[in-house]
Phi, psi and omega in degrees: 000140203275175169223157193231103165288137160215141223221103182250141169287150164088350165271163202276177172264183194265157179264002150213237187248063195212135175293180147318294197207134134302140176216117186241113175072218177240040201227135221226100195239120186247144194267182177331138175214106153334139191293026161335130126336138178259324204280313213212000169091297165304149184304171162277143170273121166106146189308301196319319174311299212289311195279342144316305200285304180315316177283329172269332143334292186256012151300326192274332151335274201295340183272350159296347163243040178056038174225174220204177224248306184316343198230010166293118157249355186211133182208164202231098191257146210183101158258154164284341170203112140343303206300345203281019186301324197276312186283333152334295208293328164308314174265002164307296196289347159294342214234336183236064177280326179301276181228139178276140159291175171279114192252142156255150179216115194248181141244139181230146177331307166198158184239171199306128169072018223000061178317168181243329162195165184240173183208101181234184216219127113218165224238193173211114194317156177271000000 
């Protein structure tokens, strides 16, 4: 199976030595993606924002890889606090309307720029 780095315009750049998305076949692995400004680099103020912005991050991913929130089968949520779970989860549930992936949810010590949280994927090409 062949393997792909790809790197998307209008998504944020990465914050270390790592791409966007892997694309193997037809299963689509996207890392972790912090609530970033794609425009200005900076976070948004407040978990919500920041977890809008992570979802609208990795909406300009998948469709640059001919995929869709509909085609998430597995996804990884990484909060810097757990109580920030329930609002996360309202705006998870804006972006996953159809069949929810198998999702994991951790707190983690500190995240990349001190994000309040990341979100990573992976997909399947439609």
């Amino acid at each position: 199976m062949k393997k792909e780095s790809i790197n998307v315009s209008g998504a944020p750049a990465a914050v270390g030595p790592y791409v966007h998305a892997v694309k193997a076949g037809e299963m689509i692995f996207i890392s972790g993606q912090l609530g970033l400004n794609p425009l200005t680099g900076e976070f948004p103020e407040g978990v919500e924002a920041q977890t809008r912005m992570s979802l609208e991050n990795m909406k300009t991913i998948l469709e640059a890889l001919d995929s869709d929130f509909d085609h998430v089968v597995k996804t990884g949520i990484f909060l810097d606090d757990m109580n920030d779970f329930a609002q996360v989860n309202a705006i998870y549930a804006e972006y996953f309307k159809n069949e929810f992936p198998a999702r994991s949810c951790v707190q983690v010590a500190k995240l990349p720029k001190g994000g309040l949280v990341e979100i990573e994927a992976i997909a399947v090409v439609k």
